[in-house]
VMD Tcl script that builds the backbone (N, CA, C; Angstrom):
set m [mol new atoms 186]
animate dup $m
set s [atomselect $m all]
$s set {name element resname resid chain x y z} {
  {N N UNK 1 A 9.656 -84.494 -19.849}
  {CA C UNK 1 A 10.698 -83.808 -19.113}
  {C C UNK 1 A 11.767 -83.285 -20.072}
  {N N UNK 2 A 11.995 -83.727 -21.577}
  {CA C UNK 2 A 13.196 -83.847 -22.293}
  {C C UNK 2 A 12.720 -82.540 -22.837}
  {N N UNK 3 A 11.576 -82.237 -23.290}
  {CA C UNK 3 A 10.957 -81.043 -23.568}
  {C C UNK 3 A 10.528 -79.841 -22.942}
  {N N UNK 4 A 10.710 -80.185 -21.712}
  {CA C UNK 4 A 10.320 -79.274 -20.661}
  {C C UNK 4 A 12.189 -78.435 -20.602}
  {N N UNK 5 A 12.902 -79.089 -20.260}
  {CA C UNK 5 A 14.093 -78.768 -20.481}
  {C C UNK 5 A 14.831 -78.391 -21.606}
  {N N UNK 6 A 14.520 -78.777 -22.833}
  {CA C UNK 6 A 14.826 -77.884 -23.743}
  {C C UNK 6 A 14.461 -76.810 -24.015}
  {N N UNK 7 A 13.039 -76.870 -24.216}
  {CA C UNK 7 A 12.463 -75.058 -23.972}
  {C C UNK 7 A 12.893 -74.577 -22.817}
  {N N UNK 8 A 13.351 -74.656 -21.659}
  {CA C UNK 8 A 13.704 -73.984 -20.219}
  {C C UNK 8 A 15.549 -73.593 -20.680}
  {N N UNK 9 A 16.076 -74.370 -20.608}
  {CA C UNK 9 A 17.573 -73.885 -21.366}
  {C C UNK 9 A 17.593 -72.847 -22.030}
  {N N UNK 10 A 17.447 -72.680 -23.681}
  {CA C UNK 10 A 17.551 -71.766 -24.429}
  {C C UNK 10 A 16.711 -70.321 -23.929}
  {N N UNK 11 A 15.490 -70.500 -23.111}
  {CA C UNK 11 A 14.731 -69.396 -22.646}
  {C C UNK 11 A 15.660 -68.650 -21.878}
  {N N UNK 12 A 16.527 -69.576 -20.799}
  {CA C UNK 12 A 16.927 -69.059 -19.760}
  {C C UNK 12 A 18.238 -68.020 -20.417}
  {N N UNK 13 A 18.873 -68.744 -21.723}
  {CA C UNK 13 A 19.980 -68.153 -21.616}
  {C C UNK 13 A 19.761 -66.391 -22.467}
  {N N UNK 14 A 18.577 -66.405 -22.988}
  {CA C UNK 14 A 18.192 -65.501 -23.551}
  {C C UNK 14 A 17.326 -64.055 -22.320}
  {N N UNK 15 A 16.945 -64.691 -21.775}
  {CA C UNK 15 A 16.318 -64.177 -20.572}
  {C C UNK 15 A 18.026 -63.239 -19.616}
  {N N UNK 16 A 18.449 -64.262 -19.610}
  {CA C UNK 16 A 19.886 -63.601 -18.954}
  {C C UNK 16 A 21.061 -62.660 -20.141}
  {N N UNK 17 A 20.835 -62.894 -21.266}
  {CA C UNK 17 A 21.325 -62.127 -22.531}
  {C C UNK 17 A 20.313 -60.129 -22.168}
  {N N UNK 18 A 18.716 -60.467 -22.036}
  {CA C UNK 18 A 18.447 -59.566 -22.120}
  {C C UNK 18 A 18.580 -58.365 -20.626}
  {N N UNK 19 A 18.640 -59.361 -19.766}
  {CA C UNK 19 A 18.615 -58.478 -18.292}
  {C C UNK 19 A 20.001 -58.027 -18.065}
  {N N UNK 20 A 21.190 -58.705 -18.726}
  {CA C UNK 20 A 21.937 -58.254 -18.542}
  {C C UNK 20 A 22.316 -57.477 -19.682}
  {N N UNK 21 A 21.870 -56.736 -20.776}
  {CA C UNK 21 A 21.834 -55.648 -21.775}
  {C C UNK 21 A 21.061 -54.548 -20.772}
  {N N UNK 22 A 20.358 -55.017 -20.007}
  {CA C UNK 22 A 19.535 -53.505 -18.967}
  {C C UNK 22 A 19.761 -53.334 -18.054}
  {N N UNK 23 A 20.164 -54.419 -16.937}
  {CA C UNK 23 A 20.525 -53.710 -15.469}
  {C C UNK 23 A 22.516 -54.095 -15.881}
  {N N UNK 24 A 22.871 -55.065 -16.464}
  {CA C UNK 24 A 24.915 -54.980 -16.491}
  {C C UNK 24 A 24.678 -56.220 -15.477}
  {N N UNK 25 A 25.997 -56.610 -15.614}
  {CA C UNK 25 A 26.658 -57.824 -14.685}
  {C C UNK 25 A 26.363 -57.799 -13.308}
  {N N UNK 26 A 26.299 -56.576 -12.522}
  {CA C UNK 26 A 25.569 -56.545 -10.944}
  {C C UNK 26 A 24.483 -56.666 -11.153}
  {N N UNK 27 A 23.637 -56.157 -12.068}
  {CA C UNK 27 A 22.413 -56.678 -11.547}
  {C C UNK 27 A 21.977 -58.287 -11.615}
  {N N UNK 28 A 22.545 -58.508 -12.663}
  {CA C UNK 28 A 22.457 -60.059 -13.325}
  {C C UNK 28 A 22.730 -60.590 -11.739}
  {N N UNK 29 A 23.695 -60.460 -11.301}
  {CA C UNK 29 A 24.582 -61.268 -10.247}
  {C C UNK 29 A 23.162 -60.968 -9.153}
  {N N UNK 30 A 22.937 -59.829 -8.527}
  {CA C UNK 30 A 22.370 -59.489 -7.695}
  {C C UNK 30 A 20.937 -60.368 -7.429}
  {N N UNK 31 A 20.093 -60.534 -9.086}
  {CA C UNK 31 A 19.335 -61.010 -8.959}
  {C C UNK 31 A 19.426 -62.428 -9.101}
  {N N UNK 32 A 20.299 -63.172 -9.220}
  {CA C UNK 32 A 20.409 -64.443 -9.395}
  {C C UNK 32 A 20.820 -64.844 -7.712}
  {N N UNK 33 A 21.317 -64.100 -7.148}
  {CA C UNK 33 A 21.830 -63.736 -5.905}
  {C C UNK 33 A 20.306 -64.388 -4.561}
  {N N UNK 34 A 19.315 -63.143 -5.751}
  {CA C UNK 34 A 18.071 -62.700 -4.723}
  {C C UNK 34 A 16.752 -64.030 -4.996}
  {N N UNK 35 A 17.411 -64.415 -6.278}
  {CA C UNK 35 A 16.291 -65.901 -6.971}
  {C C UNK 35 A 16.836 -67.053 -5.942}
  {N N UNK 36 A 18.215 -66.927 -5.709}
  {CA C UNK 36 A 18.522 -68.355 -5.156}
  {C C UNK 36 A 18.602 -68.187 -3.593}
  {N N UNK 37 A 18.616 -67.283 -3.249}
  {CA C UNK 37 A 18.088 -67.368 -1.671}
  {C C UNK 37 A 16.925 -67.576 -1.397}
  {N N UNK 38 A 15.503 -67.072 -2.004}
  {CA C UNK 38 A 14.445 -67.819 -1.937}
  {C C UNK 38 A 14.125 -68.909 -2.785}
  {N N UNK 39 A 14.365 -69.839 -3.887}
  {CA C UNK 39 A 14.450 -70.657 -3.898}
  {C C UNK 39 A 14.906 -71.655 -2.511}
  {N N UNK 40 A 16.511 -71.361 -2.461}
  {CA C UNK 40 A 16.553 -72.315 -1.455}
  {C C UNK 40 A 15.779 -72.235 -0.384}
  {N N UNK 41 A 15.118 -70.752 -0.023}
  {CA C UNK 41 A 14.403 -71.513 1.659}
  {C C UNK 41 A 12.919 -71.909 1.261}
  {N N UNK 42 A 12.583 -71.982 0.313}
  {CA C UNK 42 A 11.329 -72.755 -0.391}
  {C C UNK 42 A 11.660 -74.522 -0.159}
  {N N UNK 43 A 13.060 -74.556 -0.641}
  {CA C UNK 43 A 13.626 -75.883 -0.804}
  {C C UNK 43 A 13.500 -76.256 0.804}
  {N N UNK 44 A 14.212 -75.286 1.687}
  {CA C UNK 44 A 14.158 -75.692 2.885}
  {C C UNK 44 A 13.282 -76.127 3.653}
  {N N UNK 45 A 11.928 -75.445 3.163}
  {CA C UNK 45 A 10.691 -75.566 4.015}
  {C C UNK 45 A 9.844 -76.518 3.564}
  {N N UNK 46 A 10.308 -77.053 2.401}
  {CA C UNK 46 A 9.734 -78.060 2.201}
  {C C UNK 46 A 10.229 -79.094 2.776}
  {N N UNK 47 A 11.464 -79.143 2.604}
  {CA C UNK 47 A 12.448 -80.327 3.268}
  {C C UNK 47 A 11.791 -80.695 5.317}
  {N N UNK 48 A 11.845 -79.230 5.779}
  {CA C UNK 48 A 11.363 -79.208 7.149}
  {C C UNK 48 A 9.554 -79.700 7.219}
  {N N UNK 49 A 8.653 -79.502 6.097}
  {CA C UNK 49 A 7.541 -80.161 6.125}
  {C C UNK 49 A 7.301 -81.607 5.908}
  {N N UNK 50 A 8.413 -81.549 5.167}
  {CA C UNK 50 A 8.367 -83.369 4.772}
  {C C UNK 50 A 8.905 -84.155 6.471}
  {N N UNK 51 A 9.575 -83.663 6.576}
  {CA C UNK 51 A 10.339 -84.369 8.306}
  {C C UNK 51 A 9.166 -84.332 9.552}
  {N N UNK 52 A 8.560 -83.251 9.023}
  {CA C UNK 52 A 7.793 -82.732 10.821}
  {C C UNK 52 A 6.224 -84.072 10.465}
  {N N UNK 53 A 5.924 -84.308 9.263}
  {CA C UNK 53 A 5.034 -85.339 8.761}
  {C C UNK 53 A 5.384 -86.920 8.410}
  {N N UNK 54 A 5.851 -87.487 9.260}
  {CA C UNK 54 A 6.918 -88.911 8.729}
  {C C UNK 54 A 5.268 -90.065 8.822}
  {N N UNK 55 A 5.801 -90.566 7.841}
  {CA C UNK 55 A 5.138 -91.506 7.680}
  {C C UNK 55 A 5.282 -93.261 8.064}
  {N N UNK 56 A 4.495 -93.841 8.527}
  {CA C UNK 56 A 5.109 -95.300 9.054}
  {C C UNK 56 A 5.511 -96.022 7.763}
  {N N UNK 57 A 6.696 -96.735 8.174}
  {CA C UNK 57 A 6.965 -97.428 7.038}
  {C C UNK 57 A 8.280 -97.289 6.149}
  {N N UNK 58 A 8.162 -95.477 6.357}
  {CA C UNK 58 A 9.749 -95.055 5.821}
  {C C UNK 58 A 10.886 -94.700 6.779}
  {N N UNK 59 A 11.974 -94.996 6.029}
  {CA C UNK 59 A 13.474 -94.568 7.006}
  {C C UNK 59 A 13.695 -93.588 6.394}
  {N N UNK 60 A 14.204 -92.247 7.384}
  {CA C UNK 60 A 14.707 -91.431 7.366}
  {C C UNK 60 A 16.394 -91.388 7.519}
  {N N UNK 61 A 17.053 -90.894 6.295}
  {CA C UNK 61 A 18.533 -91.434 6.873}
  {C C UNK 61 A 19.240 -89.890 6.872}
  {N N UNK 62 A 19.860 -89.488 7.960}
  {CA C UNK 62 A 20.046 -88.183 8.019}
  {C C UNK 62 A 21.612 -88.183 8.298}
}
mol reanalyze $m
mol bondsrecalc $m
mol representation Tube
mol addrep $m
């Protein structure tokens, strides 16, 4: 994991160095905008698959 995250850091900040040399600060924004709205409803739908499948044995604390 310690490696997985070091290469993911420095990529990322270079990755955002170059997109924002080509689309400028709106686009940067826009698409970080457009990554984290589907991320989160990825996050969401997983969250809603894990609930609709409960398993005996575990507490759900909501």
């Amino acid at each position: 994991m310690l490696v997985i995250g070091g290469v993911t850091g420095p990529d990322a900040f270079v990755g955002m160095g170059n997109g924002l040399s080509q689309a400028g600060p709106a686009g940067v924004v826009l698409c970080f905008a457009v990554i984290g709205t589907i991320l989160w409803a990825a996050v969401q739908t997983l969250g809603e698959l894990r609930a609709s499948f409960l398993l005996l044995g575990f507490i759900v604390i909501s």
